[in-house]
C-alpha positions in Angstrom: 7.4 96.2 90.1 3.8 96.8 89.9 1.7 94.3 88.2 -1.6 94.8 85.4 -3.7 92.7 86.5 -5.2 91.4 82.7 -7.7 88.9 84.7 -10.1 91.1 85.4 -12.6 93.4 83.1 -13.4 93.1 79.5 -11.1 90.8 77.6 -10.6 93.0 74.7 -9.1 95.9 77.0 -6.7 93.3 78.4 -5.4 92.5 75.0 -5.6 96.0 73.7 -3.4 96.6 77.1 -0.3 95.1 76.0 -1.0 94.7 72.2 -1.4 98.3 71.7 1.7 99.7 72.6 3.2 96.6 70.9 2.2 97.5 67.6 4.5 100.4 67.5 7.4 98.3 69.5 7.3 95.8 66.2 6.8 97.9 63.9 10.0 99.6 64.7 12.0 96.7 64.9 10.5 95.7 61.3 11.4 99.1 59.8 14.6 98.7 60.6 14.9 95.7 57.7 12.7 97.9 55.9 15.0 100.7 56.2 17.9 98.6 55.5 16.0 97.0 52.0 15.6 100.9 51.1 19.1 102.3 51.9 21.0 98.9 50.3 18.7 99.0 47.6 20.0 102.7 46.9 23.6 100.6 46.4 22.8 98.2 43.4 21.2 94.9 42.8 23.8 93.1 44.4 23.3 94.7 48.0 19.5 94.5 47.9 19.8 90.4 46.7 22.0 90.2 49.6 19.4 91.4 51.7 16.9 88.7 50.2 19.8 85.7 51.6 20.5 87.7 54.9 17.1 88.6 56.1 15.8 84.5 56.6 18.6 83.8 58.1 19.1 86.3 60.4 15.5 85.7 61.2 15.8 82.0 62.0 18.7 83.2 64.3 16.8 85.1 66.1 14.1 82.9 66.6 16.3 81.9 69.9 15.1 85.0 71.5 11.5 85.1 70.3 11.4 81.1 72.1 13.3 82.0 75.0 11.3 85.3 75.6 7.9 83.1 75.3 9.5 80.5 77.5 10.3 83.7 79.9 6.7 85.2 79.9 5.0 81.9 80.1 6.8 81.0 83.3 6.5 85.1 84.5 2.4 85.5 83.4 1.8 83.0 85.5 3.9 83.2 87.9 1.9 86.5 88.6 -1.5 85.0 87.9 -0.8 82.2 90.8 0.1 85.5 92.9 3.2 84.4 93.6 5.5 87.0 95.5 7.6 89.2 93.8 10.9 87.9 94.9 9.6 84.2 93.2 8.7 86.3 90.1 12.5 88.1 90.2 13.7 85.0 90.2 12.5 83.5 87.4 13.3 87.0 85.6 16.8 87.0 86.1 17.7 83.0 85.5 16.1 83.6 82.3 18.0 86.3 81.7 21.2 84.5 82.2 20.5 81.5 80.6 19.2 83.5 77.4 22.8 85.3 77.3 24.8 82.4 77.8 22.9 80.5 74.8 23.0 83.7 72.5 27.2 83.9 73.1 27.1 80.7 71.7 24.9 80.8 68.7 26.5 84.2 67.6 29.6 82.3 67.4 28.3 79.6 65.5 26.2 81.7 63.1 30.0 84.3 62.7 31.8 80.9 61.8 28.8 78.9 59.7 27.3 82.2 57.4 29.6 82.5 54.8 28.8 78.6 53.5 25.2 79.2 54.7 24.8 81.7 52.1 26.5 79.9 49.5 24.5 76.7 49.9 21.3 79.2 49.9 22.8 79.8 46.4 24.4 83.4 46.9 27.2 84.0 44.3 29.9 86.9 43.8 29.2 89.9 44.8 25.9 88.8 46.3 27.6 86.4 49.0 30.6 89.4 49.5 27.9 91.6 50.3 25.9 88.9 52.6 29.3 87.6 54.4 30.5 91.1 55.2 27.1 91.6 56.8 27.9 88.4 59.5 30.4 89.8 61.7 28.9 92.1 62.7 25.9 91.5 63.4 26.8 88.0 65.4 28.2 90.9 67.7 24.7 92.4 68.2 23.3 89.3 68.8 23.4 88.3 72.9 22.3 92.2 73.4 18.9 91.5 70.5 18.5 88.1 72.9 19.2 90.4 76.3 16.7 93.6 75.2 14.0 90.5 74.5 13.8 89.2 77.6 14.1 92.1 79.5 10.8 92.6 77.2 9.0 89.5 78.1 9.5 90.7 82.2 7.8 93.7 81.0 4.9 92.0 79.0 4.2 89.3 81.8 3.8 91.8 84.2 0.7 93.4 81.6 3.9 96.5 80.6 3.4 96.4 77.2 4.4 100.2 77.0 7.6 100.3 78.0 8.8 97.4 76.5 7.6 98.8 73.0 9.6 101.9 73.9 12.7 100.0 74.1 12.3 98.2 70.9 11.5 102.3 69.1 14.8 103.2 71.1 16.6 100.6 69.4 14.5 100.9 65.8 15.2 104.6 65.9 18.7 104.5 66.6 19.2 102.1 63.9 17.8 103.8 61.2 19.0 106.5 62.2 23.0 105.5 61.6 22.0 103.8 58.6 22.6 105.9 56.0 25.8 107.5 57.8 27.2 103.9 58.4 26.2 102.5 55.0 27.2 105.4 52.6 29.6 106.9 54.8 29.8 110.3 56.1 33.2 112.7 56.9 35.8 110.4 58.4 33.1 107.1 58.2 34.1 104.8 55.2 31.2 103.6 53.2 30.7 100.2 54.5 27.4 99.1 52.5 25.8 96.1 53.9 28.6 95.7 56.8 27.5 99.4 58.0 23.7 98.4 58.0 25.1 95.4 60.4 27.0 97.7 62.5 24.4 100.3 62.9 22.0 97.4 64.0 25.0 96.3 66.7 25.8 100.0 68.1 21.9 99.9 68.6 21.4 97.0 70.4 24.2 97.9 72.7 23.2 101.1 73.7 19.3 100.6 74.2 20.1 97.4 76.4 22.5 98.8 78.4 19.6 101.8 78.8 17.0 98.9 79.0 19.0 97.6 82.1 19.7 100.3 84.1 15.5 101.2 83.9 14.9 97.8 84.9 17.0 97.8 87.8 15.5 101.4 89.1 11.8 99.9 88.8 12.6 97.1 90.0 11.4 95.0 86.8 14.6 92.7 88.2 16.8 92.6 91.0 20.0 90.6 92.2 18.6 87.3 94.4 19.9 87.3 97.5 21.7 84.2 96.2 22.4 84.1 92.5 21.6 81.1 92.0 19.3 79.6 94.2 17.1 77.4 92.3 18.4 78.4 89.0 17.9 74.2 88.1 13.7 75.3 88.1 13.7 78.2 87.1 16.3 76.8 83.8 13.6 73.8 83.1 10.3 76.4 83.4 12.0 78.2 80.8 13.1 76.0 78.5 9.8 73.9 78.6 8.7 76.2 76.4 11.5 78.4 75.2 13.2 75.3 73.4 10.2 74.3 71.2 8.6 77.3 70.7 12.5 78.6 69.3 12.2 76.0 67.1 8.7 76.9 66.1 9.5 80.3 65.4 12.9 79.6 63.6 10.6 77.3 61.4 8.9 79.7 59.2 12.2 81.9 58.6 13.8 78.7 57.9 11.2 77.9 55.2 11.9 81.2 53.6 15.7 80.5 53.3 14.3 77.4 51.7 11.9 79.4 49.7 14.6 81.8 48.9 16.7 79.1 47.7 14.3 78.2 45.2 14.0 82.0 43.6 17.5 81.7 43.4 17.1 78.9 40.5 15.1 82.1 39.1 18.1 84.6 39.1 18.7 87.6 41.3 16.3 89.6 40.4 13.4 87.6 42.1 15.7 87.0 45.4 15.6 91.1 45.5 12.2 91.2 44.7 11.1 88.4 47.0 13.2 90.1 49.4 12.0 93.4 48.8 8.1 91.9 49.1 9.0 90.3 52.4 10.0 93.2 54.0 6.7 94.9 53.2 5.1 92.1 54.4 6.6 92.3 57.8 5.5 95.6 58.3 1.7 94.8 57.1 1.6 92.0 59.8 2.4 94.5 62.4 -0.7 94.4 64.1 -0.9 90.8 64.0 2.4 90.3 66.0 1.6 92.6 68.2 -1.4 90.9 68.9 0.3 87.8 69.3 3.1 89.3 71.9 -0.8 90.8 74.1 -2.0 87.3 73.9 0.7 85.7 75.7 0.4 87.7 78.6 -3.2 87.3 78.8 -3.4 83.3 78.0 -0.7 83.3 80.6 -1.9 85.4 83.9 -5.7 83.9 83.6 -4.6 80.3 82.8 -2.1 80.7 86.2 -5.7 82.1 87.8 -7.5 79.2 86.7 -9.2 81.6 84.9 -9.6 79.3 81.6 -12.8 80.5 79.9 -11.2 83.8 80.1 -8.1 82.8 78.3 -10.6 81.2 75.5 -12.2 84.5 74.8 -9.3 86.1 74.0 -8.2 83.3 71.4 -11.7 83.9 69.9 -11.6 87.6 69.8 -7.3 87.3 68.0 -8.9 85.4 65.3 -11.8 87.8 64.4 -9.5 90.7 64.8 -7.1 88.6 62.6 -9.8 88.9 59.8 -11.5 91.4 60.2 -7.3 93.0 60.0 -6.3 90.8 57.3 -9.1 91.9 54.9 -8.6 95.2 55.3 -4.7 95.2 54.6 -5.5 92.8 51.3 -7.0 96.0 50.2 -4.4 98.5 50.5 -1.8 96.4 49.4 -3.6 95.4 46.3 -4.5 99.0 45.7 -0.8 100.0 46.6 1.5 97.5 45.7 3.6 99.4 42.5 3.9 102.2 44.7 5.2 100.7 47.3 7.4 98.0 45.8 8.9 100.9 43.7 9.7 102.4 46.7 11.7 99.6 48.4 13.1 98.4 45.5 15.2 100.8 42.6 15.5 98.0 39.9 12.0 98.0 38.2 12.1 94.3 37.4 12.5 93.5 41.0 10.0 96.1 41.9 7.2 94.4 39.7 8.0 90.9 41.5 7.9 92.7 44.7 4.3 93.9 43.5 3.0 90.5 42.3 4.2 89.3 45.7 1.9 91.7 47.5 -0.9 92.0 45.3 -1.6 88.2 45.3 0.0 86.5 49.2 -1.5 89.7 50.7 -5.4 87.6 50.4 -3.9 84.8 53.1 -2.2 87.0 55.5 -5.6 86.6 57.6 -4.4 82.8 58.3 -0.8 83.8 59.2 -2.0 86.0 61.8 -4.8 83.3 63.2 -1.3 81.2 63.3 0.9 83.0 65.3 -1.9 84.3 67.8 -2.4 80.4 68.4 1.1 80.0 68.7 1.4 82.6 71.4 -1.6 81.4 73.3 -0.5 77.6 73.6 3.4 78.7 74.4 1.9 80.6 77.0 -0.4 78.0 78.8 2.8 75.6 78.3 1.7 74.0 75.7 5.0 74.6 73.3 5.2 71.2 71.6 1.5 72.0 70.1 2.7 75.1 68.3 5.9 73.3 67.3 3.9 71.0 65.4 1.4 73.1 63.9 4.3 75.5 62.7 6.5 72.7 61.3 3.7 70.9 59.6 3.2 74.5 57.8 6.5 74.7 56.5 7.3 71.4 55.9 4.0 69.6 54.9 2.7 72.7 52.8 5.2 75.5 52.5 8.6 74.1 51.1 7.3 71.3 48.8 5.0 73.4 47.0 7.5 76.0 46.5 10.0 74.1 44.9 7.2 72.1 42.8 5.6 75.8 42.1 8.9 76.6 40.6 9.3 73.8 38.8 6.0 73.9 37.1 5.4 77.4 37.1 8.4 79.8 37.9 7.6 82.7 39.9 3.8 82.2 40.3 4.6 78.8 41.9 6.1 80.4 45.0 3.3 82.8 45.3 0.3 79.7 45.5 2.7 78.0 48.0 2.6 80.8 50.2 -1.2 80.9 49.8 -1.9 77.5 50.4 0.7 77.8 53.6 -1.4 80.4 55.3 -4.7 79.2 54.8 -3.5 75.8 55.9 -2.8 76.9 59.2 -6.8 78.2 59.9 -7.6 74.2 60.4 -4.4 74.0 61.9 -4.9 76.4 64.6 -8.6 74.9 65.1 -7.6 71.5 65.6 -4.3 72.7 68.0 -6.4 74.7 70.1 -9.2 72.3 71.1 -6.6 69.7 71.7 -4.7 72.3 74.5 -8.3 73.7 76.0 -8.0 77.0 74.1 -10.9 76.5 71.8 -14.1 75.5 73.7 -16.6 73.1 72.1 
């Protein structure tokens, strides 16, 4: 497969290289919850407050493949940046591919078995945790293809592809919306199957745009058979999981501090869930950019750091951040200026529409430090460093996030989970200051 070389030239364009075409990767995949919000929300309170239990969850899930596709591209960027040869690099592609579908069998299991008390201890009730259960099944189906279609992705990425591995995340987004409303409402012979057709469409889409993924991959030459299967699968298994197991954990942390979060607007009724729910979604799609950002850095942090190329791996923490506020402003302002529009958009019950619009008018101010977070996150998972990010997300969620949600509620109701979130994002701006000088990534 032919390589980018992202070690040479201005640092900006090497981030731009991958980011770019990123940005519309994500923000398909987002849409797709967005679509679902929209479509559910179409349905009735109860399908849309379903939503607000399923979509942490689901997230924390996959997590897996978020850590195991940075444990993938850290091992890949600089396997290329050492100039290893290609048939080195394939290797390390394809164990990780393996060992990411073996893993994923066995947490789709877990999460088909575990969901329906996992929403009920999240504090779903009635026809809220019907909704949310019949929403499991299926989607635990589509989960080792999600986990499959990402690392396929992170081979892409480490080789400086951002392009096509965005168009295989806008195959899949597409396709999903697309069956959405046929799947959901029903159409001719198709049953309505509410929030178990939003899961299905999600699953039919997964299947098809891996099994699509794969067969480009193997005509490219992205990955290829070993000439033995599983020569040295032992090192390539520990590269990956040096970094894929913590930095799984790290990004399962922040979704898991929204279940948590979740859990505490449940005390408040169903209408915040759905309106929290509805917020979140919107929120997602704002931070577009700024996860795209974060899948370029990787790359980047990863090919120059296997170069020895270190100051240039600094620059291009530097120039994250500034793009991080210089973004963060900006969207502030839309959504401020925006937010009954859109929330009413997303959301058909009014009251859950005007917490949905609090949401954004207010949290909107901090996503500036969320996005200096997961850049920072990116860069120290790919220079190895997964433990760092670990911390740094954990101590968000746990230290700052969670406790002064449930105290916010306590004291304060609604509002309460709004500062928490707030004080949770600008939080992590030291964070990320302190974690980077201690891994080399911020200079003196």
């Amino acid at each position: 497969m032919a390589r980018i070389d992202l070690t040479q030239g201005p640092v900006w364009r090497a981030l731009a290289t991958v980011s770019a075409p990123m940005s519309l990767g994500i923000l398909g995949v987002l849409s797709v919850g967005l679509a679902d919000a929209y479509f559910l929300g179409q349905l009735g309170e109860a399908p849309l407050a379903a939503v607000g239990f399923i979509y942490p969850v689901t997230t924390a899930v996959t997590s897996l493949s978020i850590g195991l596709s940075a444990g993938a591209n850290a091992a890949i960027s600089q396997s290329v940046g050492r100039g290893d040869s290609e048939a080195e690099t394939n290797r390390l592609a394809v164990h990780a591919i393996l060992l990411g579908v073996v893993i994923a069998l066995l947490v789709a299991l877990m999460f088909h078995l575990g969901a329906g008390a996992l929403f009920s201890l999240m504090g779903a009730k009635d026809d809220v945790l019907k909704e949310a259960q019949s929403y499991a099944p299926f989607w635990a189906l589509s989960f080792p293809f999600l986990v499959g279609m990402a690392l396929l992705n992170a081979v892409f990425r480490a080789h400086g592809d951002g392009a096509t591995a965005a168009v295989i995340m806008l195959i899949a987004a597409l396709l999903n919306i697309a069956l959405d409303p046929i799947l959901i409402y029903g159409l001719g012979p198709i049953p309505e199957m509410s929030t178990a057709g939003a899961a299905l469409a999600t699953a039919l889409a997964r299947i098809f745009t891996l099994v699509v993924a794969f067969i480009y991959a193997l005509r490219v030459g992205a990955i290829s058979r070993p000439k033995i299967l599983l020569d040295g699968i032992g090192s390539s298994v520990c590269e990956v999981i040096r970094v894929g197991l913590p930095a799984a954990f790290s990004n399962a942390i922040n979704p898991a501090g929204m279940a948590m979060v979740t859990a505490a607007a449940a005390t408040l009724g169903d209408t915040v869930v759905a309106g929290l729910g509805a917020a979140q979604r919107v929120q997602s799609v704002a931070l577009v950019p700024l996860l795209a950002l974060s899948a370029g850095i990787g790359p980047v942090v990863g090919q120059n750091w296997g170069a020895d190329q270190n100051g240039r791996a600094r620059i291009a923490v530097l120039r994250s951040w500034q793009f991080c506020l210089c973004y963060g402003l900006a969207a502030a302002v839309v959504l401020t200026i925006f937010a009954p529009q859109i929330s009413g958009f997303i959301a058909s019950d009014v009251a859950a529409a005007d917490r949905a619009a609090q949401y954004l008018r207010i949290v909107s101010w901090s996503f500036l430090g969320y996005g200096v977070l997961v850049t920072a996150n990116a860069a120290m998972n790919a220079r190895s460093k997964a433990v760092w990010s670990m911390g740094l997300s954990l101590a968000r969620i746990f230290v700052v996030y969670v406790p002064l949600a449930w105290l916010g509620v306590w004291m304060f109701g609604y509002p309460g989970i709004l500062g928490a979130a707030i004080a949770a994002n600008f939080a992590a701006l030291p964070g990320a200051y302190f974690a980077g000088r201690k891994t080399g990534l911020v200079g003196e």
